[in-house]
N, C-alpha and C positions, 0 to 999 in steps of 0.2 A: 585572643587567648588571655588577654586582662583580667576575666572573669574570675580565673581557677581552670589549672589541669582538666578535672572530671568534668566541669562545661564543657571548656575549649575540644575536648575528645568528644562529646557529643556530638554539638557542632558540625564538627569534621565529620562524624560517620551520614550525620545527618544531610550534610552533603554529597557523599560519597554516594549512598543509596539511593539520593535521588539521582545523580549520573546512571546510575544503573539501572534504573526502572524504564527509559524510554529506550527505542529504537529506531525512531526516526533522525533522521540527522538534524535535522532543523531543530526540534526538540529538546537534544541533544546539547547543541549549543546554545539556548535559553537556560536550561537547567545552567549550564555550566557557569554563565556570566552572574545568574539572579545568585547562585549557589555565592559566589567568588565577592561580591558586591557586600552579600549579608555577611558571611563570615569574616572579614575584615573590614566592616565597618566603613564602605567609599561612600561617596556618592555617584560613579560613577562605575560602570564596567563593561568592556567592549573583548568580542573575542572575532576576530578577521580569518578566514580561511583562504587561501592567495588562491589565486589562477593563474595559468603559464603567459596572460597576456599584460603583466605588471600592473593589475587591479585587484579584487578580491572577488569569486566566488559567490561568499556568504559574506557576509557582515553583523552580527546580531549586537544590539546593546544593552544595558539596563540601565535606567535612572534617569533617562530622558523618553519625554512624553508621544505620543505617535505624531501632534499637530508639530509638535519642536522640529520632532524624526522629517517630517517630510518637508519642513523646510530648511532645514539643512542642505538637500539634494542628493547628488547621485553621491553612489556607494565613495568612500577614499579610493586612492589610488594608493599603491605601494612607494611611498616616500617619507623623509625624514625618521621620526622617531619608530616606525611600524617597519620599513623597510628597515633598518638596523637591528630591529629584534628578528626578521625573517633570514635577513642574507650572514648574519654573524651570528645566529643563534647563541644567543648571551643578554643576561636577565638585566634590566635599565631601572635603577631607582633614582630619582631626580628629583630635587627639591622644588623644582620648576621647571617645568619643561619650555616656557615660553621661552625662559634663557637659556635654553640649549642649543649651542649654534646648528646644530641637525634641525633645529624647529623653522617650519616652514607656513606657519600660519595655516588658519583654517576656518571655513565660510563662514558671515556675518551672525549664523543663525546657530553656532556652534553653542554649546555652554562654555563658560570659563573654567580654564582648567592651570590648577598649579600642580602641588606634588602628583608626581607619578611614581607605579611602578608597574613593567611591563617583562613577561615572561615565553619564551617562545614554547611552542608545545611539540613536543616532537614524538614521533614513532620510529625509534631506534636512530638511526643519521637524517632521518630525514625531517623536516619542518614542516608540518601540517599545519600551526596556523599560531597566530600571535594573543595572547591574551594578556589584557591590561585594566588598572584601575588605575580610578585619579579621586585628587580629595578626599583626603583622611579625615571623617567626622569628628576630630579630636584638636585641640587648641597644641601650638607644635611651636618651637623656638626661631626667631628669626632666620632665615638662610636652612633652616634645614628641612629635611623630609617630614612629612607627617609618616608616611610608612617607615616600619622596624628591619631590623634584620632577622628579626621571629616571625614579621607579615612575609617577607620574600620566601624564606622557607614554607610557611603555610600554603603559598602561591605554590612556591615550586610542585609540593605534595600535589596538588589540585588539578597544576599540568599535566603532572604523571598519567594521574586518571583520567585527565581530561581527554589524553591520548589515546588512552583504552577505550574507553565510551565512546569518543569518535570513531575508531577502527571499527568497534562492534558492529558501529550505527549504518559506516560506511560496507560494511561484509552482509548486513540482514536489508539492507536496502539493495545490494549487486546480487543476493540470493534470491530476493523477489522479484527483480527483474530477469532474470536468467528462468524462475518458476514461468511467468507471464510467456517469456518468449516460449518456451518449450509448449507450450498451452496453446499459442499460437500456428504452433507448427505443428503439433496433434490436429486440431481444428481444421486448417489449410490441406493437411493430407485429407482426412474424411471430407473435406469438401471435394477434393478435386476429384478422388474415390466414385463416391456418390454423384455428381452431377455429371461428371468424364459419363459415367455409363447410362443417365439417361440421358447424356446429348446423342451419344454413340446409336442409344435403341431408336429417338428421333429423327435422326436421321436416316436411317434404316428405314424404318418404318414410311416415311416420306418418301424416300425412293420408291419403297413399294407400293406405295399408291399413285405416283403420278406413272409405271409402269401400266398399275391396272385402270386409269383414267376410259381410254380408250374402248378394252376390249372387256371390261366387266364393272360398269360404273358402280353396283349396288357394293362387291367387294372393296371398290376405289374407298368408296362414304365410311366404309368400316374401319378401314387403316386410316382414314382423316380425324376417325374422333379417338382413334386410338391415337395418332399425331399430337392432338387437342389435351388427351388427359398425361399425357408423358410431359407436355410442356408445362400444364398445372402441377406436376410434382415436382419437376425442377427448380421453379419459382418457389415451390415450398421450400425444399430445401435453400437454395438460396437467400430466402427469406430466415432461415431459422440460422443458418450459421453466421450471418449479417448479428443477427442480432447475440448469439453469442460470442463473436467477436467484439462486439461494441464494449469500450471502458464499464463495467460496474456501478463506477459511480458512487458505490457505498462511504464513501469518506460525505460525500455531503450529502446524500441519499439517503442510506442507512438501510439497512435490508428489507425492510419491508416494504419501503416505493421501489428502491429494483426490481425484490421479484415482482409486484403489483404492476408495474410497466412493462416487465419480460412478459407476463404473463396476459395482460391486456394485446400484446404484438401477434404473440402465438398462438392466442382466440381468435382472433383478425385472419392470420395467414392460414390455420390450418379448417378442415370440414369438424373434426371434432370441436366439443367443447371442452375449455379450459378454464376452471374457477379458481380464484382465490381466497381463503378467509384467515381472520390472525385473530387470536386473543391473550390478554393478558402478558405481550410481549413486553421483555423493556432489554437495550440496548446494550452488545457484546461487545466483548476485546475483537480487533479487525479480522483475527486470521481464524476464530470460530464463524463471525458472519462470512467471510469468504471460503471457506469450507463449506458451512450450508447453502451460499448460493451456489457453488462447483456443483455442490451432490445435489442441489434439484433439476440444474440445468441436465445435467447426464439423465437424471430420471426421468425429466419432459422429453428429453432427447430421446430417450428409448420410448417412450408410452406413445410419443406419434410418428414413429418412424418404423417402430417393430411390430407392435404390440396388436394395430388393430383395430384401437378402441375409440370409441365413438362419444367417452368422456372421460376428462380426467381432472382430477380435483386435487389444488393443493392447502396445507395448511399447515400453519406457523404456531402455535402456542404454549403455555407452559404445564409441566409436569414436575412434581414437587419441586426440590430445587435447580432443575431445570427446565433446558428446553426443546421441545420434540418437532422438527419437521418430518410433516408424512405426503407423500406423493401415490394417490391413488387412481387406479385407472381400469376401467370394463373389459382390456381386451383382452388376448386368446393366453392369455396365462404362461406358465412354462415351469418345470420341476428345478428350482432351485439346487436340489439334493446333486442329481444326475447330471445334470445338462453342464458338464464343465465347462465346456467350449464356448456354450451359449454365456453363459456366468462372462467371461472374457469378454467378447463379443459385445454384451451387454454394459461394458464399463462395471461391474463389482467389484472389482476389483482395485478400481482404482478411488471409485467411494470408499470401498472399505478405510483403501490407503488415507484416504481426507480426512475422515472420519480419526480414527486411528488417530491421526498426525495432534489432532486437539484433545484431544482426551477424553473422546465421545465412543459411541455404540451405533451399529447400523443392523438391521433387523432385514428381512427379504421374506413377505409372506405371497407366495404364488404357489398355482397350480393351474395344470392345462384349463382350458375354459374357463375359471374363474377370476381373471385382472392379476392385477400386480397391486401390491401398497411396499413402497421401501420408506421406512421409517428412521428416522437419525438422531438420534440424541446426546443432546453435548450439556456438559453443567453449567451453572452460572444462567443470568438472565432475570 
């Protein structure tokens, strides 16, 4: 804050919006320590998130290098001066910490550290996680702190937020998990749905031919290749909801090798054919690419299991300042308009919802005998 007011308020906001920009937790906590580091001037800055087995969680740092970072070794443990800001939630300014009888030394490969100050972060009573810096970039009087009593307030401010943006981070991370599982458990009914009745008609149908073995072989041959093609649809299905269930992969993917691989699997397993083409794409925020991969998978999911059709085509590319996925397919068509039920049935409703949830458009051009194309489009790209 040495600067001037109108910087130092900069600064500060400048930080603050970067807290707010991510939602991943790990993220999260990088912003917070590089945020905490530059605005006070350390050279170091560490933020710890405990575990219930008196280690930490998470540990992130700034101002040591990755080759330093890994040999150092395993994460801390909850002790000395970290355990004191956890268990007594109470902020630690120290002219040295080596001389603090709490200090408990630390691996050969640590940096050296004198002043400190260290700030617990909390979410109402409870202690979510400890944040500290050491070494004050500034020339400081013998015996005392390089940090201020204007640095620990600025700290304190930073904890506040720092707590919100964790919580955030921690609530959009247990919402996407709780989406996944639900998504899971859609999938696992329509599997069990779908293959329950054609193991049910297999079997069936196998009875009835080893009845007519004997007393009508020609009738026998007919229920065997009907045996034969029930069990190539079950594998179908099995094959297609394997692979819907399989992770995404888009964080190190990136939508267009998922679908490119979903869609290479679904060529493979199904008698239709299934194409891919992409142009002019370039890469989204995670929860429009996971939208568009949901809404194609639903739309392959309908074009080879309802529809019919003997091809179907999909593609990725751009449309002014967005971008348009369209899922096209040959088969027996259906009136959009009328056909509620089938609408249901057919997942549009829950594209729609996908769709929707990002700030896109979804489109449904069918009719009897003439295919299906659902078309999707979200901005950005």
């Amino acid at each position: 804050m040495s600067q001037g007011p109108r910087s130092g308020l900069a600064a500060v906001s400048s930080a603050l919006l970067a807290m707010s920009r991510h939602l991943e937790v790990r993220d999260v906590l990088k912003t917070i320590v590089v945020s905490a580091r530059e605005l006070l001037d350390a050279q170091y800055a560490a933020l710890g998130v405990p575990d219930d087995h008196g280690g930490f969680a998470q540990f992130v740092v700034d101002g040591v290098s990755d080759d330093q970072w890994k040999a150092i070794g395993p994460l801390p443990r909850q002790h000395g001066i970290l355990a004191a800001m956890l268990h007594e939630a109470e902020p630690e300014r120290l002219a040295d910490v080596r001389e603090d009888p709490r200090f408990e030394g630390w691996p050969a490969a640590h940096p050296d550290m004198s002043d400190f100050l260290g700030l617990p972060v909390r979410d109402g009573d409870e202690v979510i996680g400890a944040l500290f810096l050491a070494n004050k970039n500034r020339a400081k009087p013998a015996g005392a702190c390089g940090f201020t009593e204007e640095d620990e307030e600025l700290l304190a401010i930073l904890a506040q937020h720092a707590a919100i943006a964790l919580t955030n981070a921690r609530l959009y991370e247990r919402s996407r998990e709780l989406t996944i599982a639900e998504e899971r458990s859609r999938l696992a009914h329509e599997l069990h749905d779908a293959v329950s009745q054609k193991l049910f008609s297999l079997r069936l149908t196998a009875q009835a031919a080893a009845a007519l073995v004997d007393r009508d072989p020609g009738r026998a041959k007919g229920e065997l290749q009907q045996v034969a093609a029930l069990a190539a649809e079950a594998a179908d299905e099995l094959r297609a909801a394997v692979v819907e269930l399989r992770p995404a992969a888009l964080d190190e993917d990136g939508l267009l090798a998922t679908l490119r691989t979903q869609i290479h699997v679904l060529d493979r397993a199904h008698t239709a054919r299934v194409t891919f083409t992409s142009t002019g794409f370039r890469a989204l925020p995670a929860a429009q690419e996971e939208a568009l991969l949901r809404v194609a998978q639903e739309a392959l999911h309908n074009a080879l299991r309802h529809s019919g059709a003997t091809r179907v085509a999909v593609t990725v590319g751009r449309r002014g300042g967005g971008v348009v996925l369209r899922v096209t397919d040959d088969g027996k068509g259906f009136d959009p308009h009328t056909t509620r039920r089938a609408g249901r049935h057919l997942g549009l409703v829950s594209m729609h919802d996908r769709t929707s949830g990002v700030g896109g458009s979804l489109t449904v051009h069918s009719a009897p005998g003439e295919g299906t194309t659902i078309e999707m489009e979200v901005p950005g790209g």
